[in-house]
PAZAPA-4460 file (N, C-alpha, C; in steps of 0.05 Angstrom, whole numbers, plus 32768, in hexadecimal, padded with zeros to 4 digits):
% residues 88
    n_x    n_y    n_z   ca_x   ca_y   ca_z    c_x    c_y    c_z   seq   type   mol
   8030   80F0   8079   803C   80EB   805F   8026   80EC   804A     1      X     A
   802E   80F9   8034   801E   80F0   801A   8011   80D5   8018     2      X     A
   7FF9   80D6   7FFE   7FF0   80BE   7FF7   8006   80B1   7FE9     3      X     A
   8004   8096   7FF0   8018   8088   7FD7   800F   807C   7FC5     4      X     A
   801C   8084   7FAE   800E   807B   7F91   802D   8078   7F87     5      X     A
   802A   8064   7F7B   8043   804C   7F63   8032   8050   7F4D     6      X     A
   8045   8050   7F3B   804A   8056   7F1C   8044   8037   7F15     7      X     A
   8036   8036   7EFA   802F   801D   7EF0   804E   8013   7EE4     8      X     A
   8058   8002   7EEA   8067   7FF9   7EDD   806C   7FEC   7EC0     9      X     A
   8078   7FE2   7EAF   807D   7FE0   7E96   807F   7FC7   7E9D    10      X     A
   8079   7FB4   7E7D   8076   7F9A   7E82   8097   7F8C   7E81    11      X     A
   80A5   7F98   7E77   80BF   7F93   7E86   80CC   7F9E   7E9F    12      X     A
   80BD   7FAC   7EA7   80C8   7FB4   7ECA   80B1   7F99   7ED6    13      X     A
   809B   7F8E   7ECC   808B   7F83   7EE3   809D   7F65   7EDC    14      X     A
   80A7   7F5A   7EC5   80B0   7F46   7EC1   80D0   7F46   7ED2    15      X     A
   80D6   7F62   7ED8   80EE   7F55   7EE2   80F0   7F5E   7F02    16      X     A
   80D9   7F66   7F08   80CF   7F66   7F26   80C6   7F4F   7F2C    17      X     A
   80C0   7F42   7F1F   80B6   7F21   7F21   80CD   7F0A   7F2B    18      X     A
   80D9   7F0B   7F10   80F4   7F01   7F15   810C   7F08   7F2D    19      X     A
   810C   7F24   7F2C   8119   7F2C   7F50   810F   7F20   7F70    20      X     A
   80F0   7F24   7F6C   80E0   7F1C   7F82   80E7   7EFE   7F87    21      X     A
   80E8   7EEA   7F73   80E8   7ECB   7F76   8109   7ECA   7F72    22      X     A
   8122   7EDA   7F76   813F   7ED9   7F7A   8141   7ED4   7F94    23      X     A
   8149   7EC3   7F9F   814F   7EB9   7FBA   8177   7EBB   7FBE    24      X     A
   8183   7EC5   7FAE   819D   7EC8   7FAB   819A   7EE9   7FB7    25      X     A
   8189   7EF9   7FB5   8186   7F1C   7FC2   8189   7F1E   7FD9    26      X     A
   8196   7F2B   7FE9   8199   7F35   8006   8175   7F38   800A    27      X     A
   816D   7F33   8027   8165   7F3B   8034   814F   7F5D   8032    28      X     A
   8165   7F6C   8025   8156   7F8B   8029   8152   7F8D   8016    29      X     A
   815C   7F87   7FF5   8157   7F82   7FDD   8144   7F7C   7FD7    30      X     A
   813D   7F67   7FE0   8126   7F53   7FD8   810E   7F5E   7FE7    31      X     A
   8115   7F68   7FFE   80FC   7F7C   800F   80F5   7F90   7FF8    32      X     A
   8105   7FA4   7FE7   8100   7FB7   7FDC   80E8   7FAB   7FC0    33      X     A
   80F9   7F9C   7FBA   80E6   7F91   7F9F   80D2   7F8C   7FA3    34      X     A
   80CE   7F84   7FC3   80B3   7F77   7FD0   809D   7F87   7FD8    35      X     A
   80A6   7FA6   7FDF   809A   7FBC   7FE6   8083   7FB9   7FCB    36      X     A
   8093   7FC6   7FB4   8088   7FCC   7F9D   8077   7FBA   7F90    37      X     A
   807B   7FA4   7F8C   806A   7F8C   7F89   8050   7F8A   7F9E    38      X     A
   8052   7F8E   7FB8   803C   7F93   7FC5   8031   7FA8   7FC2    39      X     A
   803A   7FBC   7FC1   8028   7FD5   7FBA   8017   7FD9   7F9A    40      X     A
   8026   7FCC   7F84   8015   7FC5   7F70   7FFA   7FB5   7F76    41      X     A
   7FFE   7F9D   7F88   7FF0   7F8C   7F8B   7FD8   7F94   7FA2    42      X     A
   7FDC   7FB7   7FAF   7FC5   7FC0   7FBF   7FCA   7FC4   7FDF    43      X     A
   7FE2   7FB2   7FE4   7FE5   7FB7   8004   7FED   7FDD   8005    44      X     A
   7FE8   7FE7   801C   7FEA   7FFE   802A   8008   8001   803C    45      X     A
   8011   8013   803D   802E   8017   8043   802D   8011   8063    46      X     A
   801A   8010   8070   8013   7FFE   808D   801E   7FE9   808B    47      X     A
   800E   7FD0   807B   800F   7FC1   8079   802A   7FB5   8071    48      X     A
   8030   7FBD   805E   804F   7FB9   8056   805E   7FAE   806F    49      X     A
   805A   7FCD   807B   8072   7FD6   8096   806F   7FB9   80A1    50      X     A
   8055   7FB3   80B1   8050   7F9D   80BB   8057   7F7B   80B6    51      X     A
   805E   7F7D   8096   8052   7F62   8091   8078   7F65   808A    52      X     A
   8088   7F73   8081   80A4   7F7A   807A   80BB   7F78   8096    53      X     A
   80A4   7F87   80A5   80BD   7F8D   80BD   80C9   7FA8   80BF    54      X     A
   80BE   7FB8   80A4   80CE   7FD5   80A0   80B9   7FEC   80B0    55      X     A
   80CE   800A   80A8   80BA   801A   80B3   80A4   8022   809D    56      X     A
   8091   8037   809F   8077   8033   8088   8090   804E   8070    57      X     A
   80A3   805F   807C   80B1   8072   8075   80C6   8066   805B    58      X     A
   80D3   8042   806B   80E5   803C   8050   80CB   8036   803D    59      X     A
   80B3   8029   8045   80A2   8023   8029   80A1   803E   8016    60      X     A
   809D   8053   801F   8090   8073   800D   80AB   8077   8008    61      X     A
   80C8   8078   800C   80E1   8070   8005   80E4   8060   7FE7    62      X     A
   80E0   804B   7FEB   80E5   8035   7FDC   80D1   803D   7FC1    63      X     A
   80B9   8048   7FC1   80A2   8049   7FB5   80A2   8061   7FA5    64      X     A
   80B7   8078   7FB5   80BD   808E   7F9E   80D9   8081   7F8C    65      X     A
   80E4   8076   7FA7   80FF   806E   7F8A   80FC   805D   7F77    66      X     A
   80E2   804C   7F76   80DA   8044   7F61   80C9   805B   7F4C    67      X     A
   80B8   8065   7F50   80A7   8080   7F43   80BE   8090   7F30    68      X     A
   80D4   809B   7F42   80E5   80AA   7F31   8100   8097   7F18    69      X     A
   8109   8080   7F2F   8117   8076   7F16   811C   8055   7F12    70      X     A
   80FD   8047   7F19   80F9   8039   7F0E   810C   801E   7F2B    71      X     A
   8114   800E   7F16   8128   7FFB   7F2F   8144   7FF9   7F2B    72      X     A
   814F   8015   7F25   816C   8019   7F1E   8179   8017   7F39    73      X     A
   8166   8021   7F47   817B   8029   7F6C   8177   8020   7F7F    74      X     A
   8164   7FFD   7F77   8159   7FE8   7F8B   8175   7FD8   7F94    75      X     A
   8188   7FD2   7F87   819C   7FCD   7F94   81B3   7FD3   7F98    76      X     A
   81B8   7FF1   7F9A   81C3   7FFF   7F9B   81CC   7FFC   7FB6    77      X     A
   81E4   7FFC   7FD0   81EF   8003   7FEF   81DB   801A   7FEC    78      X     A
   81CF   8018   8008   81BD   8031   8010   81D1   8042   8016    79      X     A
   81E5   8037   8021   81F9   804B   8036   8220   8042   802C    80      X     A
   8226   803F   8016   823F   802F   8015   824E   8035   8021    81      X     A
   8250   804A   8035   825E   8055   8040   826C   8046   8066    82      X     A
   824C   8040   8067   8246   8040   8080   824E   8018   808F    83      X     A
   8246   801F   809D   824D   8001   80AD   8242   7FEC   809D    84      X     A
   8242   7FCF   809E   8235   7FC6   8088   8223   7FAE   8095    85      X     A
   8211   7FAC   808B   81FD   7FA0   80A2   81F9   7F84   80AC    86      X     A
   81EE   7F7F   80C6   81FB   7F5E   80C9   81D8   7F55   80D0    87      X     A
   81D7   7F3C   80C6   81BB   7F37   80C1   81BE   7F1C   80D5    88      X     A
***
């Protein structure tokens, strides 16, 4: 895979990545996603992520362009609304 490089965010995207991250009312995969990006600002490596998340290193470079192209419009978006719905 490519290097991964995240877009500096805007001080209203980092204020309300803040506020998402400390939402304890978010599912599970939600709050993983916000968590990606906040770690990757903060220097961890998409290894590490995988490791310390539970994910593969593939949803981090995932999560890390869909932030790059449109920001945190599609962080809680159904990955799949289609599909079975998941039991945690």
């Amino acid at each position: 895979m490519a290097k991964l490089a995240v877009r500096r965010p805007s001080p209203s995207e980092r204020r309300f990545l803040t506020t998402k991250v400390a939402d304890r009312t978010l599912s599970a995969y939600v709050l993983d996603r916000y968590r990606i990006i906040q770690a990757l600002l903060g220097g961890s490596t998409p290894t590490e992520l995988g490791r310390i998340l539970g994910c593969e290193r593939g949803t981090v470079y995932q999560w890390a362009h869909t932030f790059n192209s449109s920001g945190f419009s599609e962080f809680e978006k159904a990955t799949n609304p289609n599909g079975r719905p998941a039991i945690l």
